[in-house]
C-alpha positions as protocol buffer text, in pm:
chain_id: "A"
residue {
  index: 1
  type: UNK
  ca { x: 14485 y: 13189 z: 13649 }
}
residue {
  index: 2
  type: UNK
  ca { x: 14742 y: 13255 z: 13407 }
}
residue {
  index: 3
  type: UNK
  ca { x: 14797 y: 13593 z: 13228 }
}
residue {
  index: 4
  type: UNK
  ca { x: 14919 y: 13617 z: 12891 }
}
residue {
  index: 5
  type: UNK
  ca { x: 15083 y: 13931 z: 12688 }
}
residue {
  index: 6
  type: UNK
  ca { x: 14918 y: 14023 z: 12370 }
}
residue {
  index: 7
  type: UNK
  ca { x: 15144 y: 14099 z: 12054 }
}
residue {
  index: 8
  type: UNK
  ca { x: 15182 y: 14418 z: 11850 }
}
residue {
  index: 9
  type: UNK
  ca { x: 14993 y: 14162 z: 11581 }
}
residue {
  index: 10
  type: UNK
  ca { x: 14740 y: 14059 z: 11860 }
}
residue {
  index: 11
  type: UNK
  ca { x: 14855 y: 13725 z: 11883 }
}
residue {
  index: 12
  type: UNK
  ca { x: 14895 y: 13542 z: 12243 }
}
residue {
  index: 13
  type: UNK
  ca { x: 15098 y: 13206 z: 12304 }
}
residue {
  index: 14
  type: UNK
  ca { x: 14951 y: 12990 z: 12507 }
}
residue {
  index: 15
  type: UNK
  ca { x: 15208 y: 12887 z: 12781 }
}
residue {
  index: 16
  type: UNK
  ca { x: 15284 y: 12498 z: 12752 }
}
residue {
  index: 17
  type: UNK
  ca { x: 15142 y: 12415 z: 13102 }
}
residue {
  index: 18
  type: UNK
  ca { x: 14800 y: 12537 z: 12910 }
}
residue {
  index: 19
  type: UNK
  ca { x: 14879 y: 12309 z: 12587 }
}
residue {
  index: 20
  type: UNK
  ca { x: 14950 y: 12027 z: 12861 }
}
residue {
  index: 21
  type: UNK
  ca { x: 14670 y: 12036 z: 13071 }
}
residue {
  index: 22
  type: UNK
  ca { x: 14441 y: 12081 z: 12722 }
}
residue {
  index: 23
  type: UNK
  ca { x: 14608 y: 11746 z: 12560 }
}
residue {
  index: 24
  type: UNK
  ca { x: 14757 y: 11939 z: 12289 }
}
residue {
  index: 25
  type: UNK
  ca { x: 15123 y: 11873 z: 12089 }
}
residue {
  index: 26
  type: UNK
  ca { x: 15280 y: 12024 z: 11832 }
}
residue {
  index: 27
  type: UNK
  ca { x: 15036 y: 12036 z: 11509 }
}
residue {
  index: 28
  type: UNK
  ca { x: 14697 y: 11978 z: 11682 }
}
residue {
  index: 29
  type: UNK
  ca { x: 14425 y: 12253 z: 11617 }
}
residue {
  index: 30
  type: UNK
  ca { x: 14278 y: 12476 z: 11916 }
}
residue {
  index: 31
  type: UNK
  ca { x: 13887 y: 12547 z: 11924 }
}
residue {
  index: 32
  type: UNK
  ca { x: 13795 y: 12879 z: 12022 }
}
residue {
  index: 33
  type: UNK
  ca { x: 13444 y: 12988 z: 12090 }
}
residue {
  index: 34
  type: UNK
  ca { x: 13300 y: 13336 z: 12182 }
}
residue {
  index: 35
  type: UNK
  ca { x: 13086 y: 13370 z: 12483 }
}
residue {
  index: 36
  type: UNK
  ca { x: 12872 y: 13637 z: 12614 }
}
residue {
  index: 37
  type: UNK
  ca { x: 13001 y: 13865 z: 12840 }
}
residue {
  index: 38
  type: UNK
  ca { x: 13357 y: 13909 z: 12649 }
}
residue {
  index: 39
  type: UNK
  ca { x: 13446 y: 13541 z: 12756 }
}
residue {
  index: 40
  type: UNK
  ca { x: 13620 y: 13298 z: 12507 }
}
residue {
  index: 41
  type: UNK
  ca { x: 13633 y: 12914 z: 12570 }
}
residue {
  index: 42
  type: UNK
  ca { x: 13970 y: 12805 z: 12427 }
}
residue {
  index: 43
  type: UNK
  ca { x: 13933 y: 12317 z: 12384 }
}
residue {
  index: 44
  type: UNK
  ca { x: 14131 y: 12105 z: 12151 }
}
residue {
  index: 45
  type: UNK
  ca { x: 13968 y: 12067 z: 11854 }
}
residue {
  index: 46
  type: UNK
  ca { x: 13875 y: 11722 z: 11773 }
}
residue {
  index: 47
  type: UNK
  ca { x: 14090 y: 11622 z: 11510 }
}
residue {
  index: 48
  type: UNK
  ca { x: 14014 y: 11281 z: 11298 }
}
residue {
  index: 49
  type: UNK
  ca { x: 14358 y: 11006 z: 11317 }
}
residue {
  index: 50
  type: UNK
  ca { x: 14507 y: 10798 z: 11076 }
}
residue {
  index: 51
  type: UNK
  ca { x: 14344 y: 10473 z: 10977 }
}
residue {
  index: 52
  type: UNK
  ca { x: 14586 y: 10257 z: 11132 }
}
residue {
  index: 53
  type: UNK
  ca { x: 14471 y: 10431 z: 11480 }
}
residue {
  index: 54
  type: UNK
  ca { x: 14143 y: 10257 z: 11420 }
}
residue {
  index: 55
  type: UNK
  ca { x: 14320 y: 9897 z: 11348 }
}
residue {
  index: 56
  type: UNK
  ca { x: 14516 y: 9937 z: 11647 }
}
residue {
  index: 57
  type: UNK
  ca { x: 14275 y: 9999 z: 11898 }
}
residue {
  index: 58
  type: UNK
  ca { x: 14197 y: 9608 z: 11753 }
}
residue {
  index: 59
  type: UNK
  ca { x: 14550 y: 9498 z: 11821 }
}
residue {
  index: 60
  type: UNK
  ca { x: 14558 y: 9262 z: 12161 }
}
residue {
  index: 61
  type: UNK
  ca { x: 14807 y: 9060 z: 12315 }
}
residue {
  index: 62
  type: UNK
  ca { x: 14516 y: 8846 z: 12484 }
}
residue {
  index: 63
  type: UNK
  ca { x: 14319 y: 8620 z: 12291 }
}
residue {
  index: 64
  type: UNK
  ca { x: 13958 y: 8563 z: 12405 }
}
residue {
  index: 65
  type: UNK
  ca { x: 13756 y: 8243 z: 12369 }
}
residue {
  index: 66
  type: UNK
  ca { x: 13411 y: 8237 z: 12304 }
}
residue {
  index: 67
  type: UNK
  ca { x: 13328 y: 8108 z: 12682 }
}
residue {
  index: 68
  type: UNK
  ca { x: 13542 y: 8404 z: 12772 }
}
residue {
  index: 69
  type: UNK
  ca { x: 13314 y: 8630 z: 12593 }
}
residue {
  index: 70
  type: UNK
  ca { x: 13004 y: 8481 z: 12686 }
}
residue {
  index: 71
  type: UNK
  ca { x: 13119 y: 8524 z: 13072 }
}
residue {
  index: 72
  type: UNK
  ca { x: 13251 y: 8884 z: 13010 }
}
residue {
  index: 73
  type: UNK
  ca { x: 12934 y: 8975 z: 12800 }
}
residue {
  index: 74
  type: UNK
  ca { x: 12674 y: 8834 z: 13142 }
}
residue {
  index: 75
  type: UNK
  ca { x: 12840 y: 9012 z: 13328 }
}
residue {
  index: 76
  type: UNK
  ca { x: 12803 y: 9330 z: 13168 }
}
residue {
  index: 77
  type: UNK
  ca { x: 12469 y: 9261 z: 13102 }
}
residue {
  index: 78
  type: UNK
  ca { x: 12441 y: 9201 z: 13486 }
}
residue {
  index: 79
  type: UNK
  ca { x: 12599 y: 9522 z: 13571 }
}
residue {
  index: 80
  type: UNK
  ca { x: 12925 y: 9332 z: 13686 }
}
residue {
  index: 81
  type: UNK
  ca { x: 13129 y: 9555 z: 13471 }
}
């Protein structure tokens, strides 16, 4: 458990082993929610990415054939994958 020091303006930093092990860099948004019992739960917020994240998820170096996909897409279907 870490502990962390609150600030005369009752701020806290969140130590960057925290940030890490949460996914978050420089400019990303925190999610806070309140809890009963005085308990917080602190998640990165789910930002939305550039467009170009969407095209590149696209991008591939291997180029399937349509016997390729018909083999990958039994399988699936067959619970091979």
């Amino acid at each position: 458990m870490s502990k962390l020091t609150v600030t005369a303006k009752g701020q806290v930093t969140l130590r960057k082993e925290l940030l890490q092990h949460l996914g978050i860099r420089p400019g990303d948004a925190v999610a806070v929610d309140k809890l009963p019992d005085g308990v917080i739960e602190i998640r990165a917020a789910h930002q939305t990415g550039r467009i170009s994240d969407a095209f590149d998820m696209f991008k591939s170096k291997r180029r399937l054939s349509i016997e390729d996909i018909k083999r990958i897409t039994e399988e699936a279907w067959a619970g091979k994958r």
